[in-house]
N, C-alpha and C positions, 0 to 999 in steps of 0.2 A: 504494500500500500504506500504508493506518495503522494505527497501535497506538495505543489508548485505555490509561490506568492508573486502572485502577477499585481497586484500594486497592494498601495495601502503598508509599502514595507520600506521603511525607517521616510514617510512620508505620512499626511493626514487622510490621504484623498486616493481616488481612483481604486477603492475596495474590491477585490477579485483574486480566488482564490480556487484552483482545481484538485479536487481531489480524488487519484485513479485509484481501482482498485482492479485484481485480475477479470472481473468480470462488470465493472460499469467505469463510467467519468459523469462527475457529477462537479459543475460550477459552486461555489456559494459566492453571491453577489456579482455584479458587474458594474461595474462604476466607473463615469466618467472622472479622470485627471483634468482635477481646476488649480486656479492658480495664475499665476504668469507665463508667458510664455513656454519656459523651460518645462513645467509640469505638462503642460496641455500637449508639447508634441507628442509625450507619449502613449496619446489618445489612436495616434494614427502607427504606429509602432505594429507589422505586421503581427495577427497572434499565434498565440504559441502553440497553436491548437485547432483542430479542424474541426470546425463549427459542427457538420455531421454527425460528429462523430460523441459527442455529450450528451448522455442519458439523462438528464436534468439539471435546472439551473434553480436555485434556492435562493430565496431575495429576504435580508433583514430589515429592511425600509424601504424607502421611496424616497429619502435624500438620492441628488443626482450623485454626489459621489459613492453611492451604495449600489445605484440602477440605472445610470446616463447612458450605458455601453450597450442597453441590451440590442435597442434598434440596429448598431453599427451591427452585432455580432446576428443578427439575426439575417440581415442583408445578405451575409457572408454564409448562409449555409445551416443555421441553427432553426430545429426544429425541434427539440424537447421543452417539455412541460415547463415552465415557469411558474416554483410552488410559493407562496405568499399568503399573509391574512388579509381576509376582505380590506381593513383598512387600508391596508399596505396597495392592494389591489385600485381602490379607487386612487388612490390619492399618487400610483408611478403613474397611471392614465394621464392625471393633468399635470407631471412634472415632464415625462417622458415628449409629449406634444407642446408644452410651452418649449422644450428644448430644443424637438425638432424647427417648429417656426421662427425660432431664433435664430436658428444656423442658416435655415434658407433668408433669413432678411439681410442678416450680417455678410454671407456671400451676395446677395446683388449689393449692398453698399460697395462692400471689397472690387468688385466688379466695375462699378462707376467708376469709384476712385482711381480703378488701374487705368482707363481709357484716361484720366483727367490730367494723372500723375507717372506713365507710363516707366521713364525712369527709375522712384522711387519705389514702382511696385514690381520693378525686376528684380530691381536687390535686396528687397524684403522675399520675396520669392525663391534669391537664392541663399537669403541666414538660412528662412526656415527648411529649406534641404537640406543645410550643412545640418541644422539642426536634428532633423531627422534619423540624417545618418548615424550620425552621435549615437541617438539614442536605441536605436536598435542593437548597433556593436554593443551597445553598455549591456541592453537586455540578453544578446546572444551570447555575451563572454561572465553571464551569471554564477556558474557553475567552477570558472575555470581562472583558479585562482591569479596565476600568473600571469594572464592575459588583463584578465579584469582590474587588477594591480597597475597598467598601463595605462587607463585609459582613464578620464577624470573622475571626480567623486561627483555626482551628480549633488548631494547636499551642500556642498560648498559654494557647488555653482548659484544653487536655488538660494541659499544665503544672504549670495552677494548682489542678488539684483538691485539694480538701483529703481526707486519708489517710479513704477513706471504702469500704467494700464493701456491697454492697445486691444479695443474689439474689432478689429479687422480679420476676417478669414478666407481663404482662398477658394477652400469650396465645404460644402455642410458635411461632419461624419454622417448622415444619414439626413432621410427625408420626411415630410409624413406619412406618406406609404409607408416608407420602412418602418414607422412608427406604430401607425395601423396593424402592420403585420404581427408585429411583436405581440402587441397587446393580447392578440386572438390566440397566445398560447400559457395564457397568465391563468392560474387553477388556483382556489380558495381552499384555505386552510384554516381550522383555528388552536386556537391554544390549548396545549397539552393533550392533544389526542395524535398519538403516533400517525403515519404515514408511510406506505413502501414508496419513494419514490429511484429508485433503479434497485437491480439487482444485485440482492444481498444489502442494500442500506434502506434503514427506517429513521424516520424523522419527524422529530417533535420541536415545535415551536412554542415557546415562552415570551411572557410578555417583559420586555428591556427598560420600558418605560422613559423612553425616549423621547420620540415623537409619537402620534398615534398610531398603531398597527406594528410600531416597530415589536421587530423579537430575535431573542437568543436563539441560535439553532442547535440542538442536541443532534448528533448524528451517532446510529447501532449499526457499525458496521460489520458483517461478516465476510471476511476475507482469507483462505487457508486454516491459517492455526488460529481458533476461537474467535472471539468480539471484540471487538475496539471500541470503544466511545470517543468521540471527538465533539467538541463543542467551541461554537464559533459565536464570542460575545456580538458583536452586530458594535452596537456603539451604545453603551449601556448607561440609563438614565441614573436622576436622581430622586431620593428621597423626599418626600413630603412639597413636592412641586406641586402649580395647580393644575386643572382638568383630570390629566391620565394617573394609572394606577404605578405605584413604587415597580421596581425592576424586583425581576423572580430571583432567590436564592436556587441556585442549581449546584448540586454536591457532585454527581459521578460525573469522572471523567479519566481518559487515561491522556487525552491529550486537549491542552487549550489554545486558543490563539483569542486576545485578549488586546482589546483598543485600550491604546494610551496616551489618549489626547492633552491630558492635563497631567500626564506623568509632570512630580514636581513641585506642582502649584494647587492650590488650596482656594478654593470661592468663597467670598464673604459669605457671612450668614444670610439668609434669606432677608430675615427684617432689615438688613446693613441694605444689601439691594434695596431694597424696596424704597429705604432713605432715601438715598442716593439718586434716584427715580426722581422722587418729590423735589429733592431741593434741585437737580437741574429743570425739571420742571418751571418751577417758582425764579430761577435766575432768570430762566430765559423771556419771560412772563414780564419781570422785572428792566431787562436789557432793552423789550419791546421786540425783542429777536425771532429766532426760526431754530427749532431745534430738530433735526435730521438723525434719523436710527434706524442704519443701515441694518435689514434683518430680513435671514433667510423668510421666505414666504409659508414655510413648512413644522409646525411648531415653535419656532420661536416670536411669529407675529401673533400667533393666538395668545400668549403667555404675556408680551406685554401688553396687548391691547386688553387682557386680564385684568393687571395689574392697575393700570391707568382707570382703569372705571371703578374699581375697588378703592383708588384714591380719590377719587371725585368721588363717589359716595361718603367717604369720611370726611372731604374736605381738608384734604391735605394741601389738594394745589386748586391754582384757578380753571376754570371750565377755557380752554385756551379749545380752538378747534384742529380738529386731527384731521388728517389728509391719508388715509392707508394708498399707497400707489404701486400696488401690484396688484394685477386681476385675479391674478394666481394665487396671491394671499387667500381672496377674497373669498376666491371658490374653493379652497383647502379648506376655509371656516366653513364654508357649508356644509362638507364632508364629515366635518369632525361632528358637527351635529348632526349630523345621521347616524352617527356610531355613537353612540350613549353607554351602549354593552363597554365600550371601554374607558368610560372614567370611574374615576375614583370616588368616595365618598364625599369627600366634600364639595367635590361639582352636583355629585347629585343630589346633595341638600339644596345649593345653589335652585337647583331645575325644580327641584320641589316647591321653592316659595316662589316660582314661574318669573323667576329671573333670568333674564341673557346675560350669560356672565362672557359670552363672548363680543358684546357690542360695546361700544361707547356710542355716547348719546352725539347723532346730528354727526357720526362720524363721514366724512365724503370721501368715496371710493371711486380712484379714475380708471377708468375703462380705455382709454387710448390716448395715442402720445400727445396728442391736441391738449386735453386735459390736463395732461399733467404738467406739459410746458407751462402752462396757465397758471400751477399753482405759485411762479414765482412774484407774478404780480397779485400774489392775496393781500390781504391787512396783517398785518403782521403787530402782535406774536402768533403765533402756528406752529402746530409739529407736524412732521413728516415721518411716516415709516415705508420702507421703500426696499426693494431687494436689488440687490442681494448683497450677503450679511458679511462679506468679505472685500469688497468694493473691486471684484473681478469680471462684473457686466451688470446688464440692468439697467433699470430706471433711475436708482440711487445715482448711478454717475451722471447723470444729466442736472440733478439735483447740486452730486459734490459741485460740480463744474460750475452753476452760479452764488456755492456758496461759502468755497475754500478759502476765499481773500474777501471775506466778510466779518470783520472780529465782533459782530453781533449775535453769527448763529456758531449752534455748540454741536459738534457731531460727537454723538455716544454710541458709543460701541457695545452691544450688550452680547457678543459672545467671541468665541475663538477668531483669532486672525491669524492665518497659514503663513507658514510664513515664508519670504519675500511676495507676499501679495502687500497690494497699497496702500489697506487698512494696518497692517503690520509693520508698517514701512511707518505710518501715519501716529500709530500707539508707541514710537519708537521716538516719535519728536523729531522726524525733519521739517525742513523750513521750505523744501522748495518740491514739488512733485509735475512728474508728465502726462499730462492726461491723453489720448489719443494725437500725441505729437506736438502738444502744446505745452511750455514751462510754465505753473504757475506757482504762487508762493504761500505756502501756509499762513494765514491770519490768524482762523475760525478757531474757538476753543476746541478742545477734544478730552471726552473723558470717557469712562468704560468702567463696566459694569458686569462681573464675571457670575455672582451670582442667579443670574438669570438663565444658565447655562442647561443646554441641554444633557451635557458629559456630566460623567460622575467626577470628583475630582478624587485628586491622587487618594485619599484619605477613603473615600466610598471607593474606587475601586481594589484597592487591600484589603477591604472587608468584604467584597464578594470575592473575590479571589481566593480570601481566606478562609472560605466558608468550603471548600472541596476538599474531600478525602483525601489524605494521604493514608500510607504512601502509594495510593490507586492512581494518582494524577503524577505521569511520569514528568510532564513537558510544558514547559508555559510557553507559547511565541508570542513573542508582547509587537504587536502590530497598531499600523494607524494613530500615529504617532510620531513629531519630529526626532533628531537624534536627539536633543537636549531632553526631551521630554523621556525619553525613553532609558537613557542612561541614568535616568535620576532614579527612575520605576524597579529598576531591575535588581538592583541588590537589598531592596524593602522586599519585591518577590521572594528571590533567593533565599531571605532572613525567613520567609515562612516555612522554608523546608523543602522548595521547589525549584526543579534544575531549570534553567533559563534559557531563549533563542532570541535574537533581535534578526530575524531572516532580510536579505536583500532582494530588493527588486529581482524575479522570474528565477530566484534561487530555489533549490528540488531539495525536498528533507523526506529522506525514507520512514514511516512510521511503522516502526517492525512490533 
């Protein structure tokens, strides 16, 4: 039995992960590589793997960096089941298609632009080949020490970019078709009721408590000599968050592979967040300003727009009016209120006294880009929540772009910035940033706000981790995760009794 780590290894994103056995190949996750440039070409990075030839592919969410690949990989050949929880199910539908419609928009802009700019879009045409090539030697000399020893460290590279965003693309990893196709092989699953999905592996999903639908995957494998257990954390929530229910304790395992996004670092306490909220709230209220928070569309906009109306119900801040500027938020909220089966208690106390704990009052939701350009000439003060939560594409950057050399508006950051992406570049305190080819200079306040966090931190995840059998659990692979983050994680593992892996990108580990 092996497991390849085709991303998501000693990086945050592009989760994907094959696991062969003599008698199936079974995917868990497929995820798009976001970020900056350097991450994303290895979206286009031939795979390692004939699409054919995979008896199922296993989805832990509907973040795109968990499910952005599946459309590319289904183009190319792939025809097995894609097993999910209804949540999870609705909710890749509308990530999967805002994805594809954005690659086909973003190639005809790239397209203008080359006729306008012919020159500049040879030579961008020819980094990103060089780039390309790079990156494939990097994934095809995984294995082999000496070779791979030669050729650069891709985390260093991704390190040192300088604060730069560029949505220009040459042509779309896939289409809506291709996206359509995909979806038509997406099968519903729910929590904690086993499943065969290939031969000789059964599969059980738990709930992570991450975003909605998300889940841990338990996998029984039988392969030769007896059973294996492997389990694959997904990106595992936290404790006493609002809506969804806490992440599952799960004890048997013989082998983990385990996100470490916050290896390291520690979230304020929830009430500290929540603070923090109110009084940038109240500054910005006070400055007559615009305050902008950049946030994924997919569990972390239902969370603060949570937050924010539980603060205007107590009166913490003023009734300032909200702008949510992604459709895609919009219609994730509606989803989640359809699935009720997965919150927790205290949302359904919420629902019982026939409260929307998902609205804010008179909140205005733009539907297209007219709209939103528009919201720069509002009355100001005003907030803005906008995607996406890393400042890697989206709406949000038409937003930063009128409002980065404004020292009135305050951009809060209410979760992880990957790092060399903008927002990370931005939480690091430079002064000057590129936005699609233009220099501008930082004015705008900036503050951040980790408690709101979808990740467990280091602290919550040593205590699920802690919670499996030894000496039954031979193997920890601590994945999905920078190296800073991951080096920090691994000798608190260690210290629990458990032998460690930090695996490399498209590296092959026998699991005997």
């Amino acid at each position: 039995m092996e497991l390849q780590f085709l991303g998501a290894a000693t990086t945050v994103t592009g989760s994907q992960f094959l696991l062969t056995t003599s008698r199936a190949k079974v995917l868990i996750d497929c995820g798009m590589f976001q970020g900056n440039p350097h991450e994303a070409i290895r979206n286009r990075v031939p795979l390692a793997y004939d699409p054919k030839e995979i008896d199922a592919l296993l989805l832990t969410h509907a973040h795109l960096d968990h499910c952005g690949l599946i459309p590319h990989v289904v183009a190319r050949g792939l025809r097995a089941p894609v097993f999910a929880t209804a949540g999870t199910v609705e909710l890749a539908g509308l990530v999967l298609r805002d994805s594809a419609k954005l690659q086909e928009e973003a190639a005809r802009r790239d397209a203008r632009f080359g006729r306008k700019h012919p020159d500049r879009a040879a030579k961008e045409s020819t980094d990103a080949a060089a780039d390309l090539r790079s990156a494939t030697r990097e994934a095809a000399t995984a294995d082999d020490e000496e070779t791979a020893a030669e050729t650069r460290d891709p985390e260093v590279t991704l390190r040192n970019q300088p604060p730069v965003v560029d949505t220009r693309i040459d042509e779309p990893l896939y289409t809506m078709d291709d996206t359509e196709a995909a979806l038509r092989l997406f099968k519903e699953v729910v929590y904690e009721r086993e499943v065969l999905v290939a031969p000789g592996i059964q599969a059980t999903f738990f709930d992570a408590g991450h975003i909605l639908g998300s889940a841990i995957i338990r996998l029984r494998v039988e392969d030769g000599a007896g059973e294996k257990i492997v389990v694959f954390s997904g990106d595992v929530g936290r404790h006493d968050t609002p809506i969804i229910r806490d992440p599952t304790t799960v004890t048997d395992a013989d082998y983990l592979l385990v996100e470490s996004t916050y290896g390291g670092r520690e979230h304020e306490p929830q009430a500290e967040a929540v603070r923090i909220l109110a009084e940038t709230v109240q500054l910005v209220a006070q400055a007559n300003g615009v305050l902008l928070v950049p946030s994924f569309a997919i569990g972390r906009t239902q969370e603060v727009v949570w937050q924010l109306d539980r603060l205007l119900d107590e009166k913490k801040i003023p009734r300032l009016p909200l702008y949510l500027d992604s459709p895609m938020a919009s219609k994730a909220t509606e989803i989640y209120r359809r699935h009720s089966e997965y919150y927790d208690e205290e949302m359904r106390q919420i629902l019982a006294k026939r409260e929307d704990a998902l609205d804010y009052p008179a909140a205005q939701v733009t539907n297209d880009i007219a709209s939103s350009r528009a919201i720069s000439s509002a009355t100001r003060p005003y907030m803005i929540v906008a995607s996406n939560g890393m400042l890697t594409g989206g709406r949000v950057l038409g937003h930063l772009g009128e409002l980065i050399d404004d020292p009135a508006a305050t951009l809060l950051f209410v979760g992880y910035q990957g790092e060399g992406t903008l927002g990370a570049q931005l939480q690091a305190g430079v002064k000057t940033v590129r936005i699609d080819g233009q220099m501008r200079d930082v004015r705008c306040q900036i503050r951040s706000i980790s408690g709101f966090s979808a990740h467990a931190d280091e602290s919550e995840l040593l205590d699920w981790i802690g919670a499996f059998k030894k000496p039954r659990l031979r193997r920890v692979f601590i994945v999905h995760g920078d190296p800073e983050a991951q080096a920090a994680i691994e000798p608190k593992i260690r210290a629990l009794g458990f032998e460690t892996h930090i695996p490399k990108w498209h590296e092959r580990v026998t699991l005997e």
